[in-house]
C-alpha distance (Angstrom), angle and dihedral (degrees) to the residues before:
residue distance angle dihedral
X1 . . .
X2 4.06 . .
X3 3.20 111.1 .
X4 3.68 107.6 -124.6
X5 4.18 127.2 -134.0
X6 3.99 119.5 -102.5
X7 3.66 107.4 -133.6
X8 3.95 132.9 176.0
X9 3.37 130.1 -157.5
X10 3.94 123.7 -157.4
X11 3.96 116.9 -169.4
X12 3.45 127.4 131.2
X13 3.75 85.3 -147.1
X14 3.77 108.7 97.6
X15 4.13 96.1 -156.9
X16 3.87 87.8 45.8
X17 4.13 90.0 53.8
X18 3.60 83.5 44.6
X19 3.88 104.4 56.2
X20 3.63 92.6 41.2
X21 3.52 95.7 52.2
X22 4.07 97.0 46.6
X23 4.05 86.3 44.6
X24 3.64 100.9 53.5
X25 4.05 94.1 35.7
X26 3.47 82.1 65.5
X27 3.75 93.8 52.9
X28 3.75 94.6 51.8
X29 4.03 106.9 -90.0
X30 3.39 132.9 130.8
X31 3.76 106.2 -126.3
X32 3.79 136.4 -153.2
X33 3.45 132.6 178.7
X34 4.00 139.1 -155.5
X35 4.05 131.8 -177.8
X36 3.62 84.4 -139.6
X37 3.56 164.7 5.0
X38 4.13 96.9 -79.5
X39 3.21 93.2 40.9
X40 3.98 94.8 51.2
X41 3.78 79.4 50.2
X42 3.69 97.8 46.7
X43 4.09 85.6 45.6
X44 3.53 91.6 54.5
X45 4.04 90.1 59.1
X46 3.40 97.6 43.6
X47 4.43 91.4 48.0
X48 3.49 109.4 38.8
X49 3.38 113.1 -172.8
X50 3.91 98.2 64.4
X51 3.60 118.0 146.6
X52 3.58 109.4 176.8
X53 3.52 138.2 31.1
X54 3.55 123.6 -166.4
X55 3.77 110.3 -167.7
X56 3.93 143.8 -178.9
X57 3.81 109.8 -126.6
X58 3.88 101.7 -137.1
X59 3.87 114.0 48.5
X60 3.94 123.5 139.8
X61 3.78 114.6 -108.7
X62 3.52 95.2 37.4
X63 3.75 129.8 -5.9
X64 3.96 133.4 -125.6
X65 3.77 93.3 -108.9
X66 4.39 92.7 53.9
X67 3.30 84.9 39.5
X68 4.02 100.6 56.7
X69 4.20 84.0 39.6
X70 3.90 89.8 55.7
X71 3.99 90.4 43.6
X72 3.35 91.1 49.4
X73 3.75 92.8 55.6
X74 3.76 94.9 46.8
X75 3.31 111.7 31.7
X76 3.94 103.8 20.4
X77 4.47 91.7 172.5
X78 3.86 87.2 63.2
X79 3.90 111.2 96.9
X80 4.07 114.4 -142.8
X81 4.08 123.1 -158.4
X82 3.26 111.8 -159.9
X83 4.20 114.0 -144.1
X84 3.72 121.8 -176.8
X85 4.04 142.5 144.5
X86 3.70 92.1 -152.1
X87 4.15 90.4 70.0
X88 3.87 123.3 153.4
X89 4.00 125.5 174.3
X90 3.50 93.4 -117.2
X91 4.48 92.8 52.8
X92 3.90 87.0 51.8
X93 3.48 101.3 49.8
X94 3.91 83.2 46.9
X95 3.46 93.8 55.0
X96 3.50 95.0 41.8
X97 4.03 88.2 57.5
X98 3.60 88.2 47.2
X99 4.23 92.4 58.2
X100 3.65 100.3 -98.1
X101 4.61 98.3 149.9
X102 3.75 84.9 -148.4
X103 3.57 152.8 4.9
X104 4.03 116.4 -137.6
X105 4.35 124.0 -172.4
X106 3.35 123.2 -138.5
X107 2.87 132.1 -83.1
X108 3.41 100.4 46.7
X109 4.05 141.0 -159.7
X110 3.56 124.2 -125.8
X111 4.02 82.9 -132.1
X112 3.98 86.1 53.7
X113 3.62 94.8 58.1
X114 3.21 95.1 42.6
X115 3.42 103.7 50.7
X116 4.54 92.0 44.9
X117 3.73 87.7 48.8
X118 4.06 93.7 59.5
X119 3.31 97.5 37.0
X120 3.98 77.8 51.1
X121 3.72 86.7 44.2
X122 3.74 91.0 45.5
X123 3.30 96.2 53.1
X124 3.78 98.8 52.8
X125 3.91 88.0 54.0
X126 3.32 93.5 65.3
X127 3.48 99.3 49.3
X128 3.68 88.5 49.2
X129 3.81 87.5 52.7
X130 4.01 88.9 43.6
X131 3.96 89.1 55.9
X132 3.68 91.4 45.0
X133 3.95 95.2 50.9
X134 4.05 90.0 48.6
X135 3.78 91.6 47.4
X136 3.69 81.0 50.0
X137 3.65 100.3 47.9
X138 3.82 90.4 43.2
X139 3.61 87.1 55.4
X140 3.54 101.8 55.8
X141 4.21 88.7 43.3
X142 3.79 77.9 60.6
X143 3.56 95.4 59.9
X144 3.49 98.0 35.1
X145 3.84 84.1 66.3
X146 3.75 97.6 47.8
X147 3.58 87.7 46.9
X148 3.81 86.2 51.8
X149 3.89 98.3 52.1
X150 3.89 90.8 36.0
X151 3.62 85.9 59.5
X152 3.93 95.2 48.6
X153 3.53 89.9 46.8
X154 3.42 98.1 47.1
X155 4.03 93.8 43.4
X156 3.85 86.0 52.2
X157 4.13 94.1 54.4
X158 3.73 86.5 47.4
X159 4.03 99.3 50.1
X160 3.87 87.3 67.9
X161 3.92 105.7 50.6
X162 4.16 91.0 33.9
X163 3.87 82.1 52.6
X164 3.69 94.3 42.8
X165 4.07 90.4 50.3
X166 4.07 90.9 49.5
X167 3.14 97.2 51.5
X168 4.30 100.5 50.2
X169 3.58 86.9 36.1
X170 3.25 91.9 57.1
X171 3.54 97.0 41.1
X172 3.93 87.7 45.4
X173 4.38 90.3 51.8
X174 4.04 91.5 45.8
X175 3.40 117.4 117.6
X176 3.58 94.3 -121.4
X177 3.59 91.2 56.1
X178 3.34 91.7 105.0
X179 3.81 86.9 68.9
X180 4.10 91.0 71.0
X181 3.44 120.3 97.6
X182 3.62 124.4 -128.4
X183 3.62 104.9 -97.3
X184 3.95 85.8 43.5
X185 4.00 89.7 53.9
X186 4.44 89.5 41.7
X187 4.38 87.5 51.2
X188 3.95 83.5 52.0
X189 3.42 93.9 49.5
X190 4.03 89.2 46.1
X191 3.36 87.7 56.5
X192 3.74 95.6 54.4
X193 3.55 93.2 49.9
X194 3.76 90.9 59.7
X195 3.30 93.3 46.7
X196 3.57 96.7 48.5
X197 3.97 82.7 48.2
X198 3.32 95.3 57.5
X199 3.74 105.9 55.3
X200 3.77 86.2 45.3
X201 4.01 84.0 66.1
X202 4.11 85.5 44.0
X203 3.87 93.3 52.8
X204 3.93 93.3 33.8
């Protein structure tokens, strides 16, 4: 099952919370709604989860553009789109600088808010999938290190039982072995064995 997108919608217009939440039920979100800015705030606590919050930019109590500085602050993942009929140049670019994704007129189209809230929705994917493929990445560097020292350390315990079998097997297989007595033959051998021991506990 898809996992659908927590939205919230703040507007102290009850036909505006209304619309939005109808149109993007139908497009697989999970909508809330708030009358105004503490309440969007006090909505956010009480769901978490919440992705996106679409909200009107003058509401009494606290206003669209306090709220998206305050939800900024304290929940900086959470996407805000600002909607408003009251728009100047200069209040969207300030919102924009703030961290609002978008900046909607009034009124608006059920295609309009449809089609800002996945590219919102979109957008938040990615970077989901972005923080996913770096934890991956950082992962495997991790390993790639332990591999890397468990390597040297394991190359180091083998240089001194490899060199240990060389050199009494090569001792043993020289001509003059023949020239070693018994006991001298039986303490090479010994020494083998440990040796042979010991990179059984290396490989083991």
């Amino acid at each position: 099952m898809v996992k659908r997108t927590k939205l919230l919608v703040a507007d102290d217009e009850k036909v505006v919370r209304h619309v939005c939440q109808l149109s993007l039920e139908r497009n697989d979100f999970e909508v809330y709604t708030a009358e105004n800015g503490l309440l969007a705030l006090e909505t956010l606590r009480d769901f978490p989860g919440i992705e996106i919050v679409l909200t009107d930019l003058k509401m009494p109590a606290m206003d669209g553009m306090e709220l998206l500085k305050t939800i900024k602050r304290d929940y900086p993942h959470v996407e805000v789109i600002i909607m408003t009929g009251y728009a100047t140049i200069e209040v969207a670019i300030e919102a924009l600088k703030l961290g609002a994704f978008d900046f909607l007129l009034k009124p608006l189209k059920a295609d309009q808010i449809r089609l800002a809230v996945g590219k919102c929705r979109d957008k938040i994917q990615l970077s989901q999938e972005n923080f996913l493929l770096k934890r991956a990445n950082e992962k495997l560097r991790e390993l790639q290190v332990l591999k890397d020292k468990f390597i040297a350390i394991t190359s180091h315990e083998l240089r001194t039982p490899v060199s240990h079998l060389k050199g009494y097997f090569a001792i043993l297989t020289d001509a003059r072995a023949n020239d070693l007595s018994d006991e001298e033959k039986e303490d090479c051998m010994r020494v083998m064995q440990t040796a042979v021991a010991d990179l059984e506990q290396i490989v083991t």
